[in-house]
C-alpha positions as CSV (number, residue, x, y, z in Angstrom):
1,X,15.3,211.4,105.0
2,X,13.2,212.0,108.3
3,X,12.9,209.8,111.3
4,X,9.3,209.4,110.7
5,X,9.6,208.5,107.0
6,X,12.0,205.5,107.9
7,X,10.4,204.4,110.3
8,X,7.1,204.2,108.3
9,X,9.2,202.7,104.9
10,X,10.7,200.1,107.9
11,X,7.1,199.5,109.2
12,X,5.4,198.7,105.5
13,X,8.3,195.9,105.3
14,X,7.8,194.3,108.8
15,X,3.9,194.0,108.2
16,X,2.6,190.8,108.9
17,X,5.2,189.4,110.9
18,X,4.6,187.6,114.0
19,X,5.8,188.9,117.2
20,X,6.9,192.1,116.2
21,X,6.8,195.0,118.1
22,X,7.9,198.8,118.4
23,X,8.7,201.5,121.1
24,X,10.8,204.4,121.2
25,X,14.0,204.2,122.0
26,X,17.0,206.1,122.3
27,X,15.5,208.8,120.4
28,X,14.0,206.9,117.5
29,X,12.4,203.5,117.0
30,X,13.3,200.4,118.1
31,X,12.0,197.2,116.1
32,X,12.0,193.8,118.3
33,X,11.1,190.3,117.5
34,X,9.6,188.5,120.5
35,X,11.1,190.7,122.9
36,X,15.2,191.3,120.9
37,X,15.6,194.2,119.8
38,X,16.9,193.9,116.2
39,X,16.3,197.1,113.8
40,X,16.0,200.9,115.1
41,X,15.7,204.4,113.2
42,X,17.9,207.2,115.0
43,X,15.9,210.1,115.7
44,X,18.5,211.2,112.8
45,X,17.1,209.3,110.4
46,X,19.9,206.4,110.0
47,X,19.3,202.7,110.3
48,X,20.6,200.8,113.1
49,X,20.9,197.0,112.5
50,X,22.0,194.0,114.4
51,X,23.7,191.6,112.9
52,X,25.9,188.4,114.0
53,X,28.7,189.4,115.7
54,X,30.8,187.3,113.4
55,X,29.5,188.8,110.0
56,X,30.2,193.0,111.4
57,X,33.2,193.7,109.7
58,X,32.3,192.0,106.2
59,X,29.0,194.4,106.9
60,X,31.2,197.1,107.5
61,X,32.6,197.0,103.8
62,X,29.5,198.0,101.9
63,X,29.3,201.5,101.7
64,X,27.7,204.3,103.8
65,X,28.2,201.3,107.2
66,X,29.6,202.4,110.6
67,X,29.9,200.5,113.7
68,X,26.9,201.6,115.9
69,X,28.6,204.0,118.8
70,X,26.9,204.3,122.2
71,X,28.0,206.2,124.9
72,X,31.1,206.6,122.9
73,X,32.0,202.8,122.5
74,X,31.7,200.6,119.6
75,X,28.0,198.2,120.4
76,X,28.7,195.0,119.7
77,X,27.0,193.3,117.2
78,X,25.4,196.6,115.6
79,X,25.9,198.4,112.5
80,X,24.6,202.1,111.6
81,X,23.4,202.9,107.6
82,X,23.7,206.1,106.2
83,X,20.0,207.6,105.3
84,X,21.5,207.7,101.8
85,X,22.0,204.2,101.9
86,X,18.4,203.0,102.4
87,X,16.7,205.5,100.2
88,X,15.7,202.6,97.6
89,X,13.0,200.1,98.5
90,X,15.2,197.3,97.4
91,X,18.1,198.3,99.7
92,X,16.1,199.0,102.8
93,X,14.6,195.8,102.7
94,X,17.9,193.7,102.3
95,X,18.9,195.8,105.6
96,X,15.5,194.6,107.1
97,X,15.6,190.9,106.6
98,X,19.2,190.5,107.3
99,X,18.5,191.6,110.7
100,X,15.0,189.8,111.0
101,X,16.8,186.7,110.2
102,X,19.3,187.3,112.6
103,X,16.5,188.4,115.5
104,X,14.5,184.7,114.0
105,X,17.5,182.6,115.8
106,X,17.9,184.6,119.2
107,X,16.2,183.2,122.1
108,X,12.6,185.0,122.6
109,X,12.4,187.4,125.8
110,X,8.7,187.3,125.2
111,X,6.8,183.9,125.1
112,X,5.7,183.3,121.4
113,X,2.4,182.7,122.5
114,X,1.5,186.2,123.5
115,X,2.5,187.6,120.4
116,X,0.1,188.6,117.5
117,X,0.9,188.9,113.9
118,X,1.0,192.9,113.1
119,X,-2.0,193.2,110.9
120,X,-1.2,194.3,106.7
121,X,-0.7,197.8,106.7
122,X,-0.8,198.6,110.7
123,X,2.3,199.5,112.7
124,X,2.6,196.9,115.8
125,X,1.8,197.9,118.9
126,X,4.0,199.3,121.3
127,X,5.0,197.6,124.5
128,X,5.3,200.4,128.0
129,X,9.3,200.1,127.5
130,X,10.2,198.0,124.4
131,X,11.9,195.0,126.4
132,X,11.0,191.9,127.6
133,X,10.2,191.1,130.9
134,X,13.0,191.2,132.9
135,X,14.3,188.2,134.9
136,X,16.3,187.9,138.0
137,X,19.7,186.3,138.0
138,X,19.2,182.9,139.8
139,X,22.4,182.0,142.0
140,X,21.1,179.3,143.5
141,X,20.8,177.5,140.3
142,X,24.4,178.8,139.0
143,X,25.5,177.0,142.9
144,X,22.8,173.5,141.8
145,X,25.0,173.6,138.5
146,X,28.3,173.8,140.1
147,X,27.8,171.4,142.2
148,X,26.1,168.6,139.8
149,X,29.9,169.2,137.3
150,X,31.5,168.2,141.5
151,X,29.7,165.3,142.4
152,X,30.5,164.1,138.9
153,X,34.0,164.7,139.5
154,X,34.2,163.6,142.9
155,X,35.8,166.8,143.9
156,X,35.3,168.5,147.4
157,X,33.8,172.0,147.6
158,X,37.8,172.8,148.7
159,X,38.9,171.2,145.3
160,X,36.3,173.8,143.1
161,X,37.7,176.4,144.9
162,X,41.2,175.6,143.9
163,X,40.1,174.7,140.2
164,X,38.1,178.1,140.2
165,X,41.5,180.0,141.2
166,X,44.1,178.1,139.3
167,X,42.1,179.2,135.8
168,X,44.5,182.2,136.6
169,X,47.1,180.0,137.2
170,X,49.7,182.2,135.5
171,X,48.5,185.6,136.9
172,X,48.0,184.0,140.2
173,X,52.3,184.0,140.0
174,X,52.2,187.5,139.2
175,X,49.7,188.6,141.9
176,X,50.8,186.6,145.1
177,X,48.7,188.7,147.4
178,X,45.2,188.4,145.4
179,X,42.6,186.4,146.7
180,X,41.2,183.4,145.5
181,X,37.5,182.4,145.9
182,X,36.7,180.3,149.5
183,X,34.7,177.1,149.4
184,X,32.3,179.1,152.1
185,X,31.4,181.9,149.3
186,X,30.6,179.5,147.2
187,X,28.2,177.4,149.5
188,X,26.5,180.7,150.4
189,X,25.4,180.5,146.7
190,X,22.9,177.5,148.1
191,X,21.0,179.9,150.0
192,X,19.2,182.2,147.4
193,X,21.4,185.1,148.4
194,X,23.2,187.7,145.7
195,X,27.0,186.8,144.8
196,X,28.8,189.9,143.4
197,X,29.7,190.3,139.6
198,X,33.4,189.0,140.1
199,X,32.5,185.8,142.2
200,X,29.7,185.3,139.8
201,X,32.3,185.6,136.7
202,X,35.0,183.2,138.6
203,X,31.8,180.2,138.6
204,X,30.6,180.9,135.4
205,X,34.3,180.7,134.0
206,X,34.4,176.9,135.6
207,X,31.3,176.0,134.5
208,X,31.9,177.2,131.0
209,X,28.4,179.8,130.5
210,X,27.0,182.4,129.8
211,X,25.5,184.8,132.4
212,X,21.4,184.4,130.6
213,X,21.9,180.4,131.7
214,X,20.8,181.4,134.9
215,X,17.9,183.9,134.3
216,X,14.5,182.9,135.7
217,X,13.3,179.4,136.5
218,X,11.6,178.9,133.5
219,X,10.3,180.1,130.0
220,X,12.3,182.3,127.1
221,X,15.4,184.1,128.4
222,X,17.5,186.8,126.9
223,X,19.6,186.5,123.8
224,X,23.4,185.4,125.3
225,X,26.6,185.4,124.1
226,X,29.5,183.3,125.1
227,X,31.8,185.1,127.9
228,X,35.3,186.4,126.2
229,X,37.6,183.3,125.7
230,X,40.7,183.7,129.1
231,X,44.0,182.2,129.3
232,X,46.0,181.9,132.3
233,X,47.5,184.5,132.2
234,X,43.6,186.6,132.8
235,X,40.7,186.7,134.6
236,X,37.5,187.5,133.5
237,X,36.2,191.2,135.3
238,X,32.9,193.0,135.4
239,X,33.5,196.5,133.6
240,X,32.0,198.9,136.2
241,X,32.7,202.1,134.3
242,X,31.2,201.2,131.6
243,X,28.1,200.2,132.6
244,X,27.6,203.1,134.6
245,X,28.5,205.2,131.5
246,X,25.7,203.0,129.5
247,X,23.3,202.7,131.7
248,X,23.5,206.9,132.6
249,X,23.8,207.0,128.5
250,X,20.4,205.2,127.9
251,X,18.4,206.6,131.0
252,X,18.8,210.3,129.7
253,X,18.2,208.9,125.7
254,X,15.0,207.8,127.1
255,X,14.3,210.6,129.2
256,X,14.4,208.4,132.7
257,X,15.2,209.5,136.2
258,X,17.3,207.4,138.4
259,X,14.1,207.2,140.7
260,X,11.6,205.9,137.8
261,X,14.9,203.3,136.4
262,X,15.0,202.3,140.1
263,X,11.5,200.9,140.3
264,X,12.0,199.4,137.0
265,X,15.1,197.2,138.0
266,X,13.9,196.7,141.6
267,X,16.7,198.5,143.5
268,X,17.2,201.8,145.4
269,X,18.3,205.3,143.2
270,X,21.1,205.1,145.0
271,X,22.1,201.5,144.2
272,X,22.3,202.7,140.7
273,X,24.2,205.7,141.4
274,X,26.3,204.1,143.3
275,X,28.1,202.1,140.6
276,X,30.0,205.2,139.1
277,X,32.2,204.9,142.5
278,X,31.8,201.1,142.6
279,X,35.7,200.1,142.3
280,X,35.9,196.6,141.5
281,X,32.2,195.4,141.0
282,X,28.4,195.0,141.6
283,X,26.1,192.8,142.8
284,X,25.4,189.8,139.9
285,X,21.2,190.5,140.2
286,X,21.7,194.0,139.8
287,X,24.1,193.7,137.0
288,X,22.0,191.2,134.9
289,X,18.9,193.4,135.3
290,X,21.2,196.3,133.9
291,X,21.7,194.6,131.0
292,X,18.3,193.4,129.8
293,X,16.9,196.9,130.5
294,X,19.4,198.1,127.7
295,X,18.7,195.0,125.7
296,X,22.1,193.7,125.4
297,X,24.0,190.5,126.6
298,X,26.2,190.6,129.4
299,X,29.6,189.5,127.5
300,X,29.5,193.1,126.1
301,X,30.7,194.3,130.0
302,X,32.8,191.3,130.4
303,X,36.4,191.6,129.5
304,X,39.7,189.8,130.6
305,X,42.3,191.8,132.8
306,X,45.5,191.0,133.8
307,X,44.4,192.0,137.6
C-alpha cells in the first residue's frame, strides 16, 4: 500500500474533526490534534500510532505491531502497523480512533480556539512545521515554585540544598567526591537566567514535576509525562547522546540544516552541534526547546544513573 493511499484512507477518517492538522514529517505524514502529534504514515506506507504509554505492550500483541524505532531506539509511547494490517476500512479506523482518543486527553500545544474543523471531504491544512509553538523553559517560575514548597516548610535556602542532595542519599555514600547543588545556584534561578539540564533535573526531582510545568507563562503547554520514578540509590541525568542522535536523526528526516534548526529553536548552529561533545549536560532552555521541536516529552531523555 503506498504512502499516499494511506494517508488519503487516514484523511477520509479524520474528516470533520476539530483541530486537526497535517505536515510532513519524517518522510511521511504526521496527523496532530491541537498541536500533539498522534498518527503518522511512513513514507513506507506503515501506520505509526501513539498510544498510552501504559497500554504499548498489550498493543504489541495484535499482530503485524512493532515498537516504533527512531534513530535506533525504541519511541516511547508509539507503535508501528504493518501496511497489511490496515488494508480493511474497519481496521484502519480502530487504529485511528484509538490514537485520537488518546491525542483528546493530551494537553493542547495549540490554543483550541485557533483551530477550525477540517471541512467533509478536505484534507486539513498544513501548519509551516507540524508543531506547536514552541515555548521557553521558565526557570524563574521552577525557582517561585521551590521556594513557595520552603516557606511552607520553614526551611532555609541551605536546608533545600541539602534535601535536593540527600534524594541521593545512598549514592551520595558511594560517590564521596560528587557535588551537591549550592544554595547560590539555586537563588540564581530568581533572576531569569538558564540553569543547566542536571540542576534543572535535581529541582524538579524535589518539587516532584515534570519539565512542561514550567513552559511559558500562560496558555496550552506540551503533552508531559511524569520524570522516571529514583531511589536513593540514583539520580535523575539528562541523556546527552541521545538527544543529539535524535535531534541529528529528525533534522536530516526533515531535510533541515543545523543553520535553518538554529533559527527555529533560537540558538547558535553551533550550540546545537555542540551537544554531540557535551559530556554531562545542556542548558535546560535549550533542551526543552529540543524536545517540542521533535514533538516528544522530556521524560523520554530522562533516565536514572548510578553517577
Amino acid at each position: 500500500m503506498s504512502y499516499d493511499k494511506l494517508a488519503e484512507r487516514v484523511r477520509a477518517e479524520l474528516a470533520g474533526e476539530h483541530g486537526v492538522t497535517e505536515a510532513e514529517m519524517f518522510g511521511g505524514v504526521a496527523f496532530l490534534l491541537r498541536g500533539n502529534f498522534f498518527l503518522g504514515v511512513s513514507g513506507r506506507g506503515a501506520l505509526l500510532v501513539r498510544v498510552p504509554r501504559a497500554d504499548v505492550d498489550r498493543v504489541l500483541s495484535r499482530p503485524h505491531t512493532e515498537r516504533l524505532m527512531l534513530a535506533g531506539r525504541p519511541r516511547l509511547g508509539w507503535v508501528r502497523i504493518a501496511p497489511e494490517a490496515v488494508r480493511v476500512r474497519t481496521k484502519l479506523a480502530g487504529w485511528v480512533n484509538l490514537a485520537f482518543a488518546y491525542a483528546q486527553g493530551l494537553h493542547p500545544k495549540v490554543p483550541a480556539e485557533s483551530q477550525t474543523p477540517v471541512p467533509e471531504g478536505r484534507a486539513p491544512a498544513s501548519t509551516p512545521t507540524g508543531r506547536g509553538p514552541i515555548l521557553d523553559f521558565d526557570a524563574c517560575a521552577m525557582w517561585k515554585a521551590l521556594d513557595s514548597q520552603r516557606r511552607e516548610r520553614g526551611l532555609r535556602w541551605s536546608g533545600v540544598a541539602t534535601e535536593i542532595w540527600e534524594l541521593s542519599a545512598e549514592l551520595n555514600v558511594r560517590r564521596p567526591s560528587d557535588h551537591p547543588i549550592s544554595p547560590s545556584t539555586i537563588r540564581r534561578l530568581s533572576q531569569g537566567g538558564d540553569s543547566s539540564c542536571q540542576h534543572a533535573l535535581f529541582i524538579l526531582r524535589w518539587l516532584d514535576k515534570a519539565p512542561e510545568s514550567f513552559l511559558g507563562r500562560a496558555g496550552a503547554v506540551p503533552a508531559a509525562e511524569p520524570l522516571p520514578d529514583c531511589g536513593p540509590d540514583r539520580r535523575l541525568r539528562w541523556d546527552v547522546p541521545r538527544t543529539y542522535a535524535d535531534l541529528d536523526a529528525a533534522r536530516r528526516d526533515c531535510g533541515t540544516t543545523w543553520s535553518e534548526l538554529a533559527r527555529e529553536l533560537r540558538c547558535t548552529p553551533s550550540q546545537l552541534t555542540g551537544i554531540r561533545t557535551a559530556r554531562f549536560a545542556i542548558g535546560m532552555g535549550l533542551a526543552m526547546r529540543i524536545t517540542q521541536w521533535l514533538g516528544r516529552p522530556a521524560a523520554d531523555f530522562v533516565y536514572t544513573a548510578a553517577w
